[in-house]
PAMAR-828456 format. One line per 2 residues: number of its first residue (from 0); their letters; for each residue x, y, z of C-alpha. Coordinates in Angstrom, 3 decimals, m for minus. Layout:
BEGIN
NUM	A	X:Y:Z; ... $
This chain:
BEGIN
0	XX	58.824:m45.493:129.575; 58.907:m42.409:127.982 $
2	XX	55.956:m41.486:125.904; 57.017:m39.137:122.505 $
4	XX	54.282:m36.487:121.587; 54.270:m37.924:118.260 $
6	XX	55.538:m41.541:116.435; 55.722:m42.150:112.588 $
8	XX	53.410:m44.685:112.683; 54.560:m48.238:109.748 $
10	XX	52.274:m50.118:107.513; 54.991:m52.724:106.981 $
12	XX	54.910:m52.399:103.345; 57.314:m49.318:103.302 $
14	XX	60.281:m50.877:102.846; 58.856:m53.326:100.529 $
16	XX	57.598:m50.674:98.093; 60.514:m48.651:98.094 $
18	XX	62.533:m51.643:97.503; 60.182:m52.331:94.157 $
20	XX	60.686:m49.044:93.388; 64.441:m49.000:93.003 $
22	XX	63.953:m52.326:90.961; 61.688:m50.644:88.373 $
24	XX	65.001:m48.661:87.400; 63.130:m44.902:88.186 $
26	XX	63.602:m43.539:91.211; 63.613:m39.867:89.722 $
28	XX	59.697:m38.766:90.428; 56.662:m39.074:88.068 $
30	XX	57.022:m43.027:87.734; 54.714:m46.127:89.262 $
32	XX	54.252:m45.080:92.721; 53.589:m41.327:91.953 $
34	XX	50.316:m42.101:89.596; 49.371:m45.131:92.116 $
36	XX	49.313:m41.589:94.610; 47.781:m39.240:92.192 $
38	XX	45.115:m41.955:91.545; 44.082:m43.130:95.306 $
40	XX	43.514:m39.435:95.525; 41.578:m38.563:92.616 $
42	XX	39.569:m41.750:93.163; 38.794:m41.603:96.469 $
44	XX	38.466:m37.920:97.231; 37.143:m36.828:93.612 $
46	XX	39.880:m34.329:93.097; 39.596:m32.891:90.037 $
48	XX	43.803:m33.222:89.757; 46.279:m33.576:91.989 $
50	XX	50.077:m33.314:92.291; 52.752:m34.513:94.899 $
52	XX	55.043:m32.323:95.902; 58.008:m32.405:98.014 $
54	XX	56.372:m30.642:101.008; 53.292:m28.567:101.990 $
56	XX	55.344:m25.794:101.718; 55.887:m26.502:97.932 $
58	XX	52.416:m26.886:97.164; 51.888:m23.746:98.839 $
60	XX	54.210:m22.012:96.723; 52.898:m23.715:93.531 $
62	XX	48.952:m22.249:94.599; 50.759:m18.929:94.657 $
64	XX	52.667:m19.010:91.224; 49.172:m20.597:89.767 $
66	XX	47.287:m17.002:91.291; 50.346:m15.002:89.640 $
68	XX	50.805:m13.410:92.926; 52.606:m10.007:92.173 $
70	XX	54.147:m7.189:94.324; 51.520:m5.781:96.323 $
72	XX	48.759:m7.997:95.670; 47.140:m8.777:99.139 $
74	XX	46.698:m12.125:100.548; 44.430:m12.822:103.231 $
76	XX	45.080:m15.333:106.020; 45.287:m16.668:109.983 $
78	XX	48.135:m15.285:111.623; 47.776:m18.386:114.103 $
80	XX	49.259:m20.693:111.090; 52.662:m22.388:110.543 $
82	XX	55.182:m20.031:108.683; 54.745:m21.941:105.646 $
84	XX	51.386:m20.512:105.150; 52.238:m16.852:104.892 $
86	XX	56.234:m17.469:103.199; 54.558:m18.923:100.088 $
88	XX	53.052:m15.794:99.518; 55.632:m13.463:100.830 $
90	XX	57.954:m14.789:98.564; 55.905:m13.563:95.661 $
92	XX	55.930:m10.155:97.508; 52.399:m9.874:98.444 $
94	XX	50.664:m8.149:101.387; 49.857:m10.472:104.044 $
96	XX	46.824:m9.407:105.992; 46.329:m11.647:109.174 $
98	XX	42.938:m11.809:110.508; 42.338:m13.453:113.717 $
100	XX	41.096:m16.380:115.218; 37.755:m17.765:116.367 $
102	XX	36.774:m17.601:119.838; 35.724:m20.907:120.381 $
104	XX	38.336:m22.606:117.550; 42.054:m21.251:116.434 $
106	XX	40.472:m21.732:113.096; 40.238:m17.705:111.403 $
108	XX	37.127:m15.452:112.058; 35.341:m15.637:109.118 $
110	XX	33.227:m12.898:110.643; 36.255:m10.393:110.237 $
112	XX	37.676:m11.875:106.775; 35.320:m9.140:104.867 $
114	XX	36.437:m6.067:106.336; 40.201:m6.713:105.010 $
116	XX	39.212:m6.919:101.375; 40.227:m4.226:99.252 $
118	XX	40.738:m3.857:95.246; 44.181:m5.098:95.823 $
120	XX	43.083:m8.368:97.391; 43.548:m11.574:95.230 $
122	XX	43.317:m14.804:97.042; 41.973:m15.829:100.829 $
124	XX	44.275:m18.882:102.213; 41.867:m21.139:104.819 $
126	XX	43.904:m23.153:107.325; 41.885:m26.073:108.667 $
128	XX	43.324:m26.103:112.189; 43.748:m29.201:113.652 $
130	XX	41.963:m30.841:110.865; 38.517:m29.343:112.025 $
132	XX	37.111:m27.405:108.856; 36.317:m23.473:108.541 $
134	XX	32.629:m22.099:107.399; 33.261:m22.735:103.766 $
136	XX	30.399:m21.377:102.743; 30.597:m17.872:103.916 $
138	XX	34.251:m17.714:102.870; 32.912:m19.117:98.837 $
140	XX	30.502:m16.619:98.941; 33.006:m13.765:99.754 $
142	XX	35.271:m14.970:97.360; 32.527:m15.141:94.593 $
144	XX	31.387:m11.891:95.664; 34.739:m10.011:95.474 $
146	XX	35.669:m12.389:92.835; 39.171:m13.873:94.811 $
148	XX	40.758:m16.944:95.032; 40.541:m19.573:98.163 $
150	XX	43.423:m21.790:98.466; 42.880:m24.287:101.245 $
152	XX	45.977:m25.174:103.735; 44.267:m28.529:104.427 $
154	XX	48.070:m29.600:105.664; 46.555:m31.381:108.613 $
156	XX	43.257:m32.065:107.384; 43.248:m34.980:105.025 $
158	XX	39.997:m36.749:104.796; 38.422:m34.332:107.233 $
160	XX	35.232:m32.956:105.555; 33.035:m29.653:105.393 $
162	XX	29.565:m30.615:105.092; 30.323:m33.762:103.628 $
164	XX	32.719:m32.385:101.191; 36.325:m33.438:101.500 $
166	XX	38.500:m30.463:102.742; 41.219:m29.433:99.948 $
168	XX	38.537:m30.241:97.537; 35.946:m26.877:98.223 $
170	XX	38.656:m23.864:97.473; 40.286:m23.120:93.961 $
172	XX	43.545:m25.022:95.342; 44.409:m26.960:98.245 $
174	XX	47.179:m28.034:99.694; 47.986:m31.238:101.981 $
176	XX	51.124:m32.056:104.216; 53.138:m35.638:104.586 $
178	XX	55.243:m34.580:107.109; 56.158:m37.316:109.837 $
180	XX	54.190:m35.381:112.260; 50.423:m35.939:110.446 $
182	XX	48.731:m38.372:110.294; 49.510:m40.061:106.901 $
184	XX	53.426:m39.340:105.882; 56.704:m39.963:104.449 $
186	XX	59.382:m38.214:106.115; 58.605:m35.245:104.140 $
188	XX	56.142:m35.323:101.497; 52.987:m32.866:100.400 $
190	XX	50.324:m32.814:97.508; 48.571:m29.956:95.408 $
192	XX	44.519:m30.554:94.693; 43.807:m28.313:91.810 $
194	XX	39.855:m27.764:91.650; 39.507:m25.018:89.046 $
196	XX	39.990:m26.153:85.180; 42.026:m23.051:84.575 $
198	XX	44.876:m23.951:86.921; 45.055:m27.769:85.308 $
200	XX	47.351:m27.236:82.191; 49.663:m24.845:84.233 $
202	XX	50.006:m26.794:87.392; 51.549:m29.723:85.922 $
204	XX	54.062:m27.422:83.536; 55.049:m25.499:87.024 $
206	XX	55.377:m28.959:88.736; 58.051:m29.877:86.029 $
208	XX	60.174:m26.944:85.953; 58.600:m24.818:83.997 $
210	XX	58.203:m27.352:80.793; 55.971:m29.360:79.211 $
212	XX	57.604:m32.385:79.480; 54.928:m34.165:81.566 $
214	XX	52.491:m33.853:78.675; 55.922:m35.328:75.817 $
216	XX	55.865:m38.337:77.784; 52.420:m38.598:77.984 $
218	XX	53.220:m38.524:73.700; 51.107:m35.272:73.446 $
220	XX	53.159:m33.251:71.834; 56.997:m34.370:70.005 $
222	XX	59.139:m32.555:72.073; 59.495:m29.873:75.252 $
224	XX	60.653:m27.550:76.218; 61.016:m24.256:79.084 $
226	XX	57.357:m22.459:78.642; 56.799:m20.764:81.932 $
228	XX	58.235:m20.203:85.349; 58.332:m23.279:87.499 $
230	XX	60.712:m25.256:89.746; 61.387:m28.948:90.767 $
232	XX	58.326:m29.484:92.991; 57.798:m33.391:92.588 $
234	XX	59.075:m35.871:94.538; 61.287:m38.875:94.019 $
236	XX	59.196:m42.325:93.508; 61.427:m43.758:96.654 $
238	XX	59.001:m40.929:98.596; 55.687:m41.566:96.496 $
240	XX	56.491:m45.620:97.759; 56.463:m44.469:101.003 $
242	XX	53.667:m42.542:100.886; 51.235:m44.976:99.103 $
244	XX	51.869:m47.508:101.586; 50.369:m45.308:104.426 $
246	XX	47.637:m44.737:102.092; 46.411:m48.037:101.937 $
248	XX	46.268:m48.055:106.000; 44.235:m44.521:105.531 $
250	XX	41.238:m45.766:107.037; 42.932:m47.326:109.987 $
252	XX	44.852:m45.018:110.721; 42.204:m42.145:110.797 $
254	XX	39.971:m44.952:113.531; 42.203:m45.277:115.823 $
256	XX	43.687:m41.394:116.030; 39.848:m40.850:116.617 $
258	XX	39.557:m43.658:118.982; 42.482:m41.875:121.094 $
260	XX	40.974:m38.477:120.799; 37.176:m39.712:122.205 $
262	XX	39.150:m41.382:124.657; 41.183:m38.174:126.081 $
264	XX	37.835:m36.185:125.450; 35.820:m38.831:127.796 $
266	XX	38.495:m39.162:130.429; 39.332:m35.246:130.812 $
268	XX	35.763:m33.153:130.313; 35.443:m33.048:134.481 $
270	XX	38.849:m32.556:135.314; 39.611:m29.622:132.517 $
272	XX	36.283:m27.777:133.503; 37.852:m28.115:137.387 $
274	XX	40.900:m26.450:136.244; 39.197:m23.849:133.867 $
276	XX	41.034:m25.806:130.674; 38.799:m25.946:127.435 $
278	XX	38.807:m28.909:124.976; 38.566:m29.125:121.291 $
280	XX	35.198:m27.820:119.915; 33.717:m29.286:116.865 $
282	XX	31.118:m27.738:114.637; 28.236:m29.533:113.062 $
284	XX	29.299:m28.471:109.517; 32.744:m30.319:110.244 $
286	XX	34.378:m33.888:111.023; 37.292:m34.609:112.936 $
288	XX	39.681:m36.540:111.519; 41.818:m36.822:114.696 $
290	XX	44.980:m35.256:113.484; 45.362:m33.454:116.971 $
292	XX	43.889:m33.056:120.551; 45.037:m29.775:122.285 $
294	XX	44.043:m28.445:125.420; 43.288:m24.037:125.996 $
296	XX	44.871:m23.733:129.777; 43.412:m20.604:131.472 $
298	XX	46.880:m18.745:131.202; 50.460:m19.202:130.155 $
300	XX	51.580:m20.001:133.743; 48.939:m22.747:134.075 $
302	XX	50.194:m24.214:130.452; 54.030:m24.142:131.629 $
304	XX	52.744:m26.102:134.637; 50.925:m28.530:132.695 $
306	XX	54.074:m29.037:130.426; 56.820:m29.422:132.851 $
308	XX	54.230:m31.616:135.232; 53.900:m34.337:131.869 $
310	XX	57.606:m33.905:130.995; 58.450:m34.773:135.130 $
312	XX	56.346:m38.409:133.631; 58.411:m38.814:130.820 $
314	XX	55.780:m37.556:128.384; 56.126:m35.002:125.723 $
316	XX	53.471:m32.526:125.544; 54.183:m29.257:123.193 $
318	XX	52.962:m25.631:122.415; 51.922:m24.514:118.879 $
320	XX	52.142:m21.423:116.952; 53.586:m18.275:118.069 $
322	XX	51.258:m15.771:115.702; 52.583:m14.647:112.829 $
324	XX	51.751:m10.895:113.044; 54.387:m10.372:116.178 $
326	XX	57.120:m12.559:114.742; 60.288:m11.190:114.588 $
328	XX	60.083:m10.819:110.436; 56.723:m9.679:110.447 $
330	XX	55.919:m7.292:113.261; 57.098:m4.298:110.932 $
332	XX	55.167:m5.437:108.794; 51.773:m5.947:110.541 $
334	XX	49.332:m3.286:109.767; 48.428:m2.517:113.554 $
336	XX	45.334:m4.562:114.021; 45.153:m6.524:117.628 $
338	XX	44.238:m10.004:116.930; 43.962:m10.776:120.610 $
340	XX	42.505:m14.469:119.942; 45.505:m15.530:118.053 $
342	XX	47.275:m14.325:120.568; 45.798:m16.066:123.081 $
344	XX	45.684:m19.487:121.622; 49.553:m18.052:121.144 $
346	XX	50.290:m18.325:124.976; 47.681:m21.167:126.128 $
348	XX	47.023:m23.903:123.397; 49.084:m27.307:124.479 $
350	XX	48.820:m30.683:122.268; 49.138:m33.873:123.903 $
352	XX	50.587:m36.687:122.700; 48.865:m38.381:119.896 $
354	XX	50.272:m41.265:117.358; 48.313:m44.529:116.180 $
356	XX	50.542:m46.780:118.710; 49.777:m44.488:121.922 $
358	XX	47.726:m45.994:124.773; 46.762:m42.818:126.305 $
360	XX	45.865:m43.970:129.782; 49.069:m42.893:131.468 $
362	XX	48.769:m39.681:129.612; 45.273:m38.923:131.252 $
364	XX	46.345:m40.485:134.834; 49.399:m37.838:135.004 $
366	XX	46.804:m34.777:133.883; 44.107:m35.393:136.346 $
368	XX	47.074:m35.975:139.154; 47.653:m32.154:138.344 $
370	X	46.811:m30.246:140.881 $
């Protein structure tokens, strides 16, 4: 049987809400299932406001047209990050400065985050990697200090914390993905946290297109109208039905990916130190919230091997990021620097399969056959 590396996992009250949805007559965005959404997050997670969006990527871009990033402002961030991270910005023409990646975690150095500040620099964009949180506090205080923004790309970190605090929740802005590969989704879905007062107002007007029409309906004014840039970032309720289904099974969901995870982490400690492979670390500031378990192979040969040895089983085992700074877009762009830890979770990082349905057992008896 052949065993995916990931499967949208199904409440069985998907269909059901989406079906309710269509019968309330809006299906547009902004309706029932949107607020039951904005509310499950601001309730649970103590956001100060949040928004659903269409995609990470959109909430992203909204964090960047809240900063009023302009031509030449510089942007710090991972270069070992989806592309989504760094296009947000780039579209707004900034400087993207990459900084590199931990040692022991592909999170970003926040030892070497300092040095890249300049007068130009306006906002530092955190990726939580793997859903496992970065020192929050040293990059606050550098923020505070060189008075910059922090937007959080918490895209696979929802309800992972940072010294008890819920990730998305510590920066200015964070930003969350739905995307059928995490671990709550809808196809394709995302959400905007807004934590600072001064970005409230203006989120939701660049949410609706650049109007105010979101605060008309609320009856706060008698009529809208175009008052700033914006685009359609919301999603339609038939998504935001969807979506809220998975987050009633949020809780489940997050036991048993971290049942699976403990479980590959038990089964594989002896046989990855045989074979020189290094498991997920975990700091004691963070939580995991079992979004992903990767392996570090001691080389890119030993990774291929690995690969086509689980794909020989039937199972589906995949690489991650290729860093930014040497893509084929950016690696005119790149200032220089070696970032020779991104690069080597680049060539060696390999996630294993990992979905709420998965019995991993045959997974772990095919890696420790691996000679």
């Amino acid at each position: 049987m052949h065993i995916p590396f990931n499967k949208p996992y199904l409440s069985g009250n998907e269909l059901r809400y989406i079906e309710d949805a269509v019968s309330r007559g809006k299906i547009s965005g902004d309706g029932y299932y949107t607020k039951k959404c904005h509310s499950f997050f601001q309730e649970k997670f103590n956001f100060k406001k949040v928004l659903l969006t269409t995609s990470c990527t959109d909430a992203l871009e909204m964090a960047a047209l809240l900063l009023e990033i302009q031509p030449g402002d510089e942007v710090i961030m991972p270069s070992y990050t989806f592309v989504s991270t760094a296009n947000a910005f780039e579209l707004r023409g900034a400087v993207i400065r990459f900084v590199d990646s931990r040692a022991d975690h592909p999170g970003m150095d926040e030892s070497k985050i300092e040095a890249l500040i300049t007068p130009q620099t306006k906002a530092i964009v955190v990726v939580h990697y793997a859903g496992v949180a970065c020192d929050m506090d040293v990059i606050m205080d550098l923020a505070s200090k060189h008075n910059i923004f922090v937007v959080e790309d918490a895209a696979q970190a929802i309800a992972s914390t940072y010294k008890g605090r819920v990730l998305g929740s510590i920066g200015h802005l964070g930003a969350f993905s739905f995307h059928e590969t995490k671990n709550i989704q809808c196809g394709e879905g995302g959400l905007l946290a807004i934590n600072d007062d001064r970005f409230v107002k203006r989120s939701e007007i660049i949410w609706e297109k650049g109007t105010n029409r979101s605060a008309f309906f609320r009856g706060e004014i008698d009529k809208y109208g175009w008052v700033d840039i914006g685009s359609s970032f919301l999603p339609s309720e038939l998504n935001a039905a969807y979506l809220f289904a998975q987050l009633e099974m949020l809780d489940a969901i997050q036991a048993k990916r971290m049942e699976i995870c403990k479980q590959y982490r038990a089964s594989l400690t002896s046989w990855a130190a045989t074979h020189q492979i290094a498991l997920p670390q975990l700091p004691d500031y963070a939580t995991n919230n079992g979004h992903m378990f990767y392996l570090i192979c001691k080389d890119e040969k030993q990774r291929r091997g690995i690969i086509q040895h689980l794909k020989e089983a039937d199972i589906l085992s995949v690489f991650h990021y290729l860093s930014l700074h040497k893509s084929p877009y950016f690696t005119e762009k790149h200032d220089g620097r070696l970032l020779p830890q991104s690069n080597r979770y680049s060539e060696t990082l390999l996630r294993l399969p990992l979905y709420y349905e998965l019995d991993p057992q045959r997974v772990i008896d095919t890696l420790i056959a691996y000679e």
